[in-house]
N, C-alpha and C positions, 0 to 999 in steps of 0.2 A: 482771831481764829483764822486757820488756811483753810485752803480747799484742796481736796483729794479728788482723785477718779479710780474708781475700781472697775476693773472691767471684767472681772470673775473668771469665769472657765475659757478658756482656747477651746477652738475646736466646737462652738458652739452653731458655729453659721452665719457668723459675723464676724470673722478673722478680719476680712481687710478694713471694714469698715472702723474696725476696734483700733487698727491703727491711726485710722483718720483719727478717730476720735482722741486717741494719746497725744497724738501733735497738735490739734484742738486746744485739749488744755494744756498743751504745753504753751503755745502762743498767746492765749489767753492768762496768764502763770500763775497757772494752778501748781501747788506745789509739790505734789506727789501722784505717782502713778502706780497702781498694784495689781498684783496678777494672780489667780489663785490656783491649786491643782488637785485632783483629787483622786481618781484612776482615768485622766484620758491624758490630757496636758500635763507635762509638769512645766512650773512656774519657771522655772530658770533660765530654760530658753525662750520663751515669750518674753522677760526682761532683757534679755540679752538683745530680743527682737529690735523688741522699743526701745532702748538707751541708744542704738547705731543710728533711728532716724528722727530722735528727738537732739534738742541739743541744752536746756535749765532744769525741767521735768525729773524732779529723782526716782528712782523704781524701787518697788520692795514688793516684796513677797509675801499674798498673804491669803494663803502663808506657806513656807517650806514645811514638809509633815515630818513628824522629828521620826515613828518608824519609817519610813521611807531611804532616811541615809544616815548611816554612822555619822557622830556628830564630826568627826574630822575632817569628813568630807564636806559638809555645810563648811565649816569654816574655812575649805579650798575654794567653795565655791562664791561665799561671800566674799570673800580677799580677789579671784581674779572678776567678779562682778561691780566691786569696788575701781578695780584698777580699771577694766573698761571703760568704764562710765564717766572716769574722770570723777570719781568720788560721788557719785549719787545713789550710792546703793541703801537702801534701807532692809534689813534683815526680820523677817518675820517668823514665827514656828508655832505650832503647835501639834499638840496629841492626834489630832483629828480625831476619828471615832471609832468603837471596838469592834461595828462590821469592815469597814474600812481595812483596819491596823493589822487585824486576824484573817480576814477573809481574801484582799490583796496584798499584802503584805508579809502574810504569816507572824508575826510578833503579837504575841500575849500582852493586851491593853491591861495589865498591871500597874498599880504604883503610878499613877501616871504625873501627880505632883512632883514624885520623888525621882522617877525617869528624867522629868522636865528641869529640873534644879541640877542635877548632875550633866547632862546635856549642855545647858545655858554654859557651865564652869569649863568644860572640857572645849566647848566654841573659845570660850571665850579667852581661856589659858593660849589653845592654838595661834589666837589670829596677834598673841604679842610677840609672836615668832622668837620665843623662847622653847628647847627641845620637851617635848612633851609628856608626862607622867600623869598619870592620875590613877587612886585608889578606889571607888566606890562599891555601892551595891551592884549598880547595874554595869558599869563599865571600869575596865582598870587595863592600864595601858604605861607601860608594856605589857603583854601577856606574863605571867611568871612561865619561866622555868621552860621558857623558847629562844628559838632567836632574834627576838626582836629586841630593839632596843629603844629609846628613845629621842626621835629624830623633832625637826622644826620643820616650821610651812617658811616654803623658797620664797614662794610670790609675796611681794609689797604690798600688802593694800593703797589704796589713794590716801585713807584717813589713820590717823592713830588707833579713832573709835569709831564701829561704825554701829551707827545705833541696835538698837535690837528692843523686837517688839516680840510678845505674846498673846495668841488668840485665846481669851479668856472671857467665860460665862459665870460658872459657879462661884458661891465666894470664895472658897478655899483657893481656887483657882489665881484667882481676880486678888485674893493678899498677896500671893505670891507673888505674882505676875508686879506688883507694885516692890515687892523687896526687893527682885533681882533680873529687872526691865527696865529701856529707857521708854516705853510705851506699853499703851493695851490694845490692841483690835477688838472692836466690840461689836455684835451683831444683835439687831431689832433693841437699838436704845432709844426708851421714849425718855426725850428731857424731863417728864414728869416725875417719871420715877429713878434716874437716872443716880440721884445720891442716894436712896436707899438699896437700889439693887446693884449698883458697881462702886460708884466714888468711894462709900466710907469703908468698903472694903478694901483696897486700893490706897486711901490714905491708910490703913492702918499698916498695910504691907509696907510705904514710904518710913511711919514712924518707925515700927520694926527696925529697919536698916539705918536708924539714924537723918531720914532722908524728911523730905516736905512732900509738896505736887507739885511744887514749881519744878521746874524744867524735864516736867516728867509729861507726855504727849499722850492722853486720852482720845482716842482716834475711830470714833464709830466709822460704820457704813449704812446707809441711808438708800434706797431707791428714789428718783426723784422724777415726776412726772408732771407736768407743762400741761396747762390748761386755764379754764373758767371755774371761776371760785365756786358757782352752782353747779359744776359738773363734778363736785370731788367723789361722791358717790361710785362713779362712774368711774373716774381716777383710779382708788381705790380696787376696783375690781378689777384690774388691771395684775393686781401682787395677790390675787387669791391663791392662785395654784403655789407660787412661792412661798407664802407665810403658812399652808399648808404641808408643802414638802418637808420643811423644816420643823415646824411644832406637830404635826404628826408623823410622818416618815424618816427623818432623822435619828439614828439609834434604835432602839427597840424599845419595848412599850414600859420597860423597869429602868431604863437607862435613854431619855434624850433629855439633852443641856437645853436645847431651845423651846422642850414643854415646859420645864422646871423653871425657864425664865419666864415666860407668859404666866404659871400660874403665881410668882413672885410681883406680878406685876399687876393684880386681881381677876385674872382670868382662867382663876380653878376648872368652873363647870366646862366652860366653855375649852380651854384646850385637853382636856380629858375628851370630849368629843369627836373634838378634830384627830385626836388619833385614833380615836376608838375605830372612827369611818375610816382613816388611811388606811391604816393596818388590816382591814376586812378586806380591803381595794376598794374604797367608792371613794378615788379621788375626788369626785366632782362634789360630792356628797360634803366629804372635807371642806374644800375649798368652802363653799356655801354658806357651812358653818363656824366658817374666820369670821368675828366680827367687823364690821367696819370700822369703828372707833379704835381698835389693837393697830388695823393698817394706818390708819392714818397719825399715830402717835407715834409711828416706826417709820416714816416715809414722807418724804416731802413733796405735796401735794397741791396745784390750783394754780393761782395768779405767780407772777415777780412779788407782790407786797406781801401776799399770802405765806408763801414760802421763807421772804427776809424774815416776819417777825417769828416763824421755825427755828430761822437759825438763831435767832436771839436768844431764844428759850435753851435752846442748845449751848450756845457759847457761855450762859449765866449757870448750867448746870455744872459747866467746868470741861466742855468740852474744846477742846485748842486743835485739833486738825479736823474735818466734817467731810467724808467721802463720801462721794454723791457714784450713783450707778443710773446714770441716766437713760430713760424709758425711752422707746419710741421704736416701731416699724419700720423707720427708713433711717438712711444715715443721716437725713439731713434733719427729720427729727431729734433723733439724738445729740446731733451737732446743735441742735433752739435749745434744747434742756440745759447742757453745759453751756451754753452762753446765759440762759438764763439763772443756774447757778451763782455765776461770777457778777451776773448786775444784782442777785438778789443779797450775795455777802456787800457788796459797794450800798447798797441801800439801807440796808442795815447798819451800817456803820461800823463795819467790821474789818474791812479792807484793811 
């Protein structure tokens, strides 16, 4: 199993230190580096940031928002991110979400498997720098009956293939995401439950295509927070307002993927609550009522031995890349967590 680092949003308050941190694990060789965007930052140029001052560290996006840019454009931008990098770009995408898509964006969150399948093929047609056509539902290029015609992407990529990932929750999602993906992005994976709520999904989208899991890159994100194994409690509360945001304020109250994942995971009454409280506005209230045992099944928590036999439980669930989002107040905090990441995969025997 590798090690990732995500370092979520730019522009959060921690720009520079977020570089340190990328050259961190880069030295330390962690194998990938990810950048996410949402309406402040877009990811592109934060990877572009990070690839000029790291120099093994690959970068991927995660994720590019597929309303955000016509897929041709992802696929210019993957191919000259590619070429900068010297081949380390890893390509991430998803839906994002229907306040998001509709509200910044303006694009009707429609269809959004079948957006996303058509997308992936239109990326993915472009970047073999063969001249471009495509007929679909959602896109068809050339336009009829204009002047356009069908042209190729100039720029080189570094690689022939450059991988490509999909942020995926739902199952329907999450088959796909396994038929025509070379990975998955996954958010609050507990290794307990992890084959029932993603992998067999996921294997069955591999079968689908003919395909296995092997060399196919099951790729959670993890918060990971350093400390005393008696203080995990304490740890813990630390990602309330987080596992909050997301199982309740994420989407609206008919439509969030990361309530629908908590209650897949046995946490019906309880994330019904946590949104009930967001959604009124009593963040605090929410938070409160996350329970400890969901954070800590989502999040790597306490000692170096504490944390290794996490990852074990992780790597035997089938997870092959493990992104860690390391916690901490100061940079130099953050900088003990990613180190203690990397001694806790060496302990494990995972390295």
């Amino acid at each position: 199993m590798q090690l990732g680092i995500n370092l979520g949003y730019w522009g959060a308050g921690m720009d520079g230190d977020n570089l340190a941190v990328a050259q961190e694990a880069d030295r330390l060789g962690y194998a990938v580096c990810w950048a996410a965007e949402a309406y402040g930052s877009d990811a592109a140029t934060v990877l572009s940031w990070v690839a000029a001052q790291t120099e093994r560290i690959e970068v991927g996006s995660a994720i590019f928002q597929i309303p955000a840019r016509q897929p041709a454009m992802t696929a210019m931008t993957a191919a000259t991110l590619d070429s900068l990098s010297g081949g380390r770009f890893r390509l991430g995408l998803g839906v994002s979400g229907p306040q998001v898509s509709e509200g910044w964006y303006g694009v009707k969150f429609d269809k959004p498997l079948a957006r996303t399948r058509e997308y992936v093929e239109i990326v993915r047609r472009a970047m073999t720098r063969e001249r471009l056509t495509y007929e679909g539902e959602h896109w068809t290029l050339p336009l009829p009956g204009g002047p356009g015609k069908p042209i190729k992407l100039t720029v080189h990529p570094q690689r022939e293939h450059i991988p490509l990932y999909i942020a995926a929750i739902g199952p329907k999602n999450l088959e796909q995401t396994g038929e025509i993906a070379d990975g998955a992005l996954l958010i609050f994976p507990s290794a307990e439950h992890l084959e029932e709520t993603t992998v067999k999904y996921l294997r069955a989208g591999r079968e689908k295509a003919g395909l296995t899991l092997d060399g196919f890159d099951v790729c959670p994100t993890l918060p990971l927070a350093l400390g005393d194994d008696k203080d995990v409690a304490r740890l813990a509360d630390t990602f309330r307002p987080y596992t909050a945001l997301y199982v309740g304020g994420m989407g609206s109250a008919k439509q969030n993927f990361y309530n629908q994942l908590a209650q897949r995971m046995g946490y019906e009454k309880e994330a019904a609550e946590i949104q009930r409280m967001y959604l009124s506005g009593d963040k605090q209230g929410a938070a409160a009522a996350v329970p400890q045992d969901l954070i800590d099944k989502t999040a790597l928590l306490g000692s170096v031995d504490r944390i290794a036999d996490r990852m074990k439980a992780y790597a035997a669930a089938g997870v092959t890349t493990l992104n860690l989002a390391p916690a901490g107040f100061t940079l130099d905090e953050r900088i003990a967590s990613l180190r203690a990441g990397s001694e806790a995969l060496e302990r494990a025997g995972l390295a």
